[in-house]
C-alpha positions in Angstrom: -48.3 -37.6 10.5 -45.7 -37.4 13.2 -42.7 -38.5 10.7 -44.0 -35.5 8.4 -44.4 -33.3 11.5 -40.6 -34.1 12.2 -39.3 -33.8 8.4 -41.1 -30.6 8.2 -39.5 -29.4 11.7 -36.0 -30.4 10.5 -36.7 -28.6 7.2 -37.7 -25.8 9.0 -34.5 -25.7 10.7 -32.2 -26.4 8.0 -33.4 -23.3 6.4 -33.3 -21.0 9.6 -29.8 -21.8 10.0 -28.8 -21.0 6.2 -31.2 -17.6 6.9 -28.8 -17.0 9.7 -25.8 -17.7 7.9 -26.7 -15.2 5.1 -27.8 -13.1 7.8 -24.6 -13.1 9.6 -22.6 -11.6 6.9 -22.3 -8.2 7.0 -20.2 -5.0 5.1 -17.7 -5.8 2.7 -18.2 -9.3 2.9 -21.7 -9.6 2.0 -21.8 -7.1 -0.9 -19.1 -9.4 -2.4 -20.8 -12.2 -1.6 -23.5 -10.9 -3.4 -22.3 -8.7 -6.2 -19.8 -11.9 -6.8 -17.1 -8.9 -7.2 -14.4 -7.6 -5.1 -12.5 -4.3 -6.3 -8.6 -3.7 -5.9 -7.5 0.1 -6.4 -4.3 0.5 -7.6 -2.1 3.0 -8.2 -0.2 3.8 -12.0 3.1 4.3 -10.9 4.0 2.6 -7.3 7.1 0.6 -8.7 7.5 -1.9 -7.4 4.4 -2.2 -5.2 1.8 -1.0 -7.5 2.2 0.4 -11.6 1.0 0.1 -14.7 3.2 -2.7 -16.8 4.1 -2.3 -20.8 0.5 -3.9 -21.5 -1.0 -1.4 -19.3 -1.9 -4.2 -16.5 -1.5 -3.1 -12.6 1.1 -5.7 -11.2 3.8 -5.4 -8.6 4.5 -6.5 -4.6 1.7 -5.0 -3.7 -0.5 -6.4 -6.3 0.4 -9.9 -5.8 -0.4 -9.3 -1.7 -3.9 -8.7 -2.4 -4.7 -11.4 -4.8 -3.9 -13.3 -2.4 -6.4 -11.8 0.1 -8.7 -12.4 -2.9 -8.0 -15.7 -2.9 -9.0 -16.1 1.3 -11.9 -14.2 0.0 -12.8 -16.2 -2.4 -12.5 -19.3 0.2 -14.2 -17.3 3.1 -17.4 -16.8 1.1 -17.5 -20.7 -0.3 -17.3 -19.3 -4.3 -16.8 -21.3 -7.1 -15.6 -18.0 -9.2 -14.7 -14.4 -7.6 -14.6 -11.4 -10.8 -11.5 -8.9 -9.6 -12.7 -5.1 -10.9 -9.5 -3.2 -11.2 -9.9 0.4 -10.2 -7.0 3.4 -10.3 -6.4 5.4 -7.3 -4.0 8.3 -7.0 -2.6 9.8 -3.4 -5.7 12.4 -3.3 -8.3 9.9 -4.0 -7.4 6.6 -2.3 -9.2 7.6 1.1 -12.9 8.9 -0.2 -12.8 6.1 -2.5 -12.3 3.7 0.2 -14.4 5.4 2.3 -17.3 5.5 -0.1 -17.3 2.3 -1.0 -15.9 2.5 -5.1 -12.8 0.0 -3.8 -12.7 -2.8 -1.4 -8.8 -3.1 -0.9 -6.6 -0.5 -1.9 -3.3 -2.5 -3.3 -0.5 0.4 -3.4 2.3 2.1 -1.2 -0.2 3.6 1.6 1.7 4.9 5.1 -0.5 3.6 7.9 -0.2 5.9 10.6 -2.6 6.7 13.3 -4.4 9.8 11.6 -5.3 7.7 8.5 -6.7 5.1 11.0 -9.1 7.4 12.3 -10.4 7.4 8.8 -9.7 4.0 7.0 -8.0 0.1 8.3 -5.0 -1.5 7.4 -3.7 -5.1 7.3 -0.6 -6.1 8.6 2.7 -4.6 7.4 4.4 -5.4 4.1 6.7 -2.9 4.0 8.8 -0.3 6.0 10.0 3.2 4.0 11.5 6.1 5.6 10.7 9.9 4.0 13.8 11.3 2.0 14.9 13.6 -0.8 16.2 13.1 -4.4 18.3 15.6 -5.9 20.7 15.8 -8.6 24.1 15.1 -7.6 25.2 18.2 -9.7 23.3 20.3 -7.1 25.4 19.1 -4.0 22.4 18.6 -1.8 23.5 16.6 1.4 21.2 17.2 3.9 17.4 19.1 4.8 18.9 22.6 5.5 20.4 22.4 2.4 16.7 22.6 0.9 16.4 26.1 2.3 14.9 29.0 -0.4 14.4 26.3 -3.1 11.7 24.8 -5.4 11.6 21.2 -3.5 8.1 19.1 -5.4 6.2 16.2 -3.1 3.2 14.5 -3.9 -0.4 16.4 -2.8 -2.2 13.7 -0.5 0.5 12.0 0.6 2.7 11.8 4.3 5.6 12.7 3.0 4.6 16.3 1.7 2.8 17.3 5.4 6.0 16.1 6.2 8.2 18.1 4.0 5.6 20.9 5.2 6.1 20.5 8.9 9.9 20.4 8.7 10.1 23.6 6.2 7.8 25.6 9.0 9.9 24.3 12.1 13.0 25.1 10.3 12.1 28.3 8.6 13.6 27.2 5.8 11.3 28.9 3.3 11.3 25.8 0.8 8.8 26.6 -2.3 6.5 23.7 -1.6 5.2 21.9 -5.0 2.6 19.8 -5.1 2.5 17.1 -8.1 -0.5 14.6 -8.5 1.4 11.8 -8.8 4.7 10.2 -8.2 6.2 10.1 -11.6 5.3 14.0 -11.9 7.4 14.4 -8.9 10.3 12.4 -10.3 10.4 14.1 -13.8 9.7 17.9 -12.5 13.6 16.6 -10.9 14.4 15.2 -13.8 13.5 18.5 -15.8 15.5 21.0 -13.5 11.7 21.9 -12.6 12.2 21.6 -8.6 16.0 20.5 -6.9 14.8 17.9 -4.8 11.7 15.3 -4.8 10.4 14.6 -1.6 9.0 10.6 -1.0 9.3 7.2 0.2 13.0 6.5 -0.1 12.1 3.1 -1.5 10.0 4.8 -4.3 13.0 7.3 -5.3 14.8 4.1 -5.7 13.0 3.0 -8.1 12.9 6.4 -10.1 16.1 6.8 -10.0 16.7 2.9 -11.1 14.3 3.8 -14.4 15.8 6.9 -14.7 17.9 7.8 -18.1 21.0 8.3 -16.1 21.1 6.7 -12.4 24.2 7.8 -11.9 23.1 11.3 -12.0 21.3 11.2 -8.7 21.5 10.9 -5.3 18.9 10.0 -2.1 19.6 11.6 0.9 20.9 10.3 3.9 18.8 12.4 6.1 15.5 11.8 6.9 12.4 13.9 7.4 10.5 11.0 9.9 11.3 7.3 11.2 10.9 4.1 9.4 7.1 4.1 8.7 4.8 1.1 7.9 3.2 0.5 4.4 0.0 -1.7 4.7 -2.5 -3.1 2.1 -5.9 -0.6 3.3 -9.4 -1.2 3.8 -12.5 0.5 5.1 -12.9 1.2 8.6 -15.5 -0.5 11.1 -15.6 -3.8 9.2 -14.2 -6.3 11.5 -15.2 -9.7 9.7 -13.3 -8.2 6.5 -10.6 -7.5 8.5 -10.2 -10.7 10.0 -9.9 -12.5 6.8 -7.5 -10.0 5.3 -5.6 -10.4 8.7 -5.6 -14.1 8.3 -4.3 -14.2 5.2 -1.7 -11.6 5.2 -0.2 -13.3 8.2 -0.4 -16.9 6.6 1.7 -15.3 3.8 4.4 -13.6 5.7 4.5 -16.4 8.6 4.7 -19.0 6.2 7.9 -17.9 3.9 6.1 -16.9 0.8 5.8 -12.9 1.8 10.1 -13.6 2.1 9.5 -15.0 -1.9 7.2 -12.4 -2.9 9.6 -9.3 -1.3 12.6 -11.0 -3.5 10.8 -10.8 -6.6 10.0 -7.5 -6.7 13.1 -6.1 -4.5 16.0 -8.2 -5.5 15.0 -9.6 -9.3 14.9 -7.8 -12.4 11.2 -6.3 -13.0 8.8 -5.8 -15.6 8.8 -3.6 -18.0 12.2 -2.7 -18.1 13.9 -5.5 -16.4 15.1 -3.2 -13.6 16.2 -4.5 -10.3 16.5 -2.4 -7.1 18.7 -4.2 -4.9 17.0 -3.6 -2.0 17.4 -6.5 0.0 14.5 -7.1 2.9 15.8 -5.1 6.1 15.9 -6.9 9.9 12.9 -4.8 10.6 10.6 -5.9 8.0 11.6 -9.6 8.7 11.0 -9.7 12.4 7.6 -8.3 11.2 7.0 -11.2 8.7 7.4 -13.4 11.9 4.9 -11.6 14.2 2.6 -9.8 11.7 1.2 -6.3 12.8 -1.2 -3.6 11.9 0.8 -0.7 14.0 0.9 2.4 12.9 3.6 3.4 15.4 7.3 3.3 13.8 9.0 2.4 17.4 6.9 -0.6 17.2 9.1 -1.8 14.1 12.6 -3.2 15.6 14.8 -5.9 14.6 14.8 -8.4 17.0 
């Protein structure tokens, strides 16, 4: 009677504790645990971070980043299988569907700075941009005065046309402010004599102007409308045990030399569809963040050591 007191005792507390496991998990982590699903949001045309290939499949830096937080997921949670719903996202939506709860992760070129982290998370830095203009070098547009009275397009939702907004008001520059829904509209409206100047991440205008008919035809300015800003892969706000996996493995990847492989493949290789490459090699900055990973939103907190 005593032994099946004592089996039934240790029973007992064999199933407590997995109760208080289950129990333990909480937000993002426990509707993927039990929906067995995690969904990335990704943008259409992010090159190289996130975009649409010839097959019509999201891939890029970015995208590779966050299958790999999958992956920690997938670990974290003990799951033999883990389904990946893909999900578009454009500048004006990524935030409410983050916030709502339609995507988990959102896999794209997303500024963190502290006003968007009073509204969403981010992981630690995988890239550093600065805001600048394309123009055509026909049009012999050096610097940001040089905007002033013209048709200048930026993307609606995004930090670089607040800050293409702020500077044209403290300036008085009267620039004709466009707003386009998404990056390639902003490109081709230059493209099309549409607008003089596109206003984005400089890395991004890199890559337009790479895909572009004639590269040769443009130029990205030198000047600057803010300070090296971080890009980070984002997630909802107020979930620290999601956080702390996408943390971990972020970090592993950048500490451990692979974010240094990953960066060259999309930066320094020829990409797909068009076997493009972008010669931008990794800057100082972004590798002394590799080494000691960070969620800052603050640009003077990005220096080459």
């Amino acid at each position: 009677m005593k032994r099946k007191y004592l089996i039934g005792c240790a029973l007992a507390a064999t199933l407590c504790a997995g109760s208080a496991l289950a129990e333990e998990l909480t937000g993002t982590l426990k509707n993927i645990k039990e929906t067995g699903a995690i969904t990335i949001g990704y943008r259409e045309s992010s090159v190289p971070f996130s975009y649409l290939d010839d097959n019509q499949k999201p891939v890029g830096y970015a995208m590779d980043i966050c299958y790999k937080i999958v992956d920690a997921v997938k670990k974290e949670l003990k799951l033999d299988k883990l389904e990946v719903k893909l999900n578009p996202v454009t500048s004006a939506t990524r935030i409410p569907l983050m916030a709502n709860g339609t995507v988990d992760l959102e896999c794209g070129s997303t500024t963190n700075n502290a006003e968007r982290q009073k509204q969403v998370a981010f992981t630690n830095t995988h890239f550093l941009t600065a805001t600048r203009f394309v123009s055509k070098k026909s049009s012999n547009l050096n610097s940001i005065d040089d905007l002033k009275g013209k048709s200048v397009v930026s993307t609606s939702g995004t930090t670089n046309i607040k800050q293409l907004t702020e500077a044209n008001a403290a300036r008085s520059l009267g620039i004709n402010i466009i707003p386009a829904k998404e990056h390639a509209e902003s490109f081709l409206m230059v493209e099309t004599d549409r607008a003089v100047a596109a206003v984005l991440d400089d890395i991004l205008l890199a890559s337009f102007v790479a895909g572009s008919k004639d590269p040769g035809a443009y130029v990205i300015s030198k000047d600057a409308f803010s300070k090296p800003e971080p890009y980070g892969i984002m997630l909802r706000k107020d979930d620290p045990a999601f956080k702390k996996v996408v943390d971990g493995a972020t970090a592993a990847l950048y500490q451990g030399g692979e974010g240094q492989k990953l960066y060259d493949k999309w930066f320094t290789q020829k990409i797909p569809p068009k076997g493009l490459n972008l010669n931008a090699p990794i800057s100082p900055e972004l590798k002394a963040e590799f080494a000691k990973p960070s969620d800052s939103p603050d640009p003077d907190s990005y220096k080459a050591m």
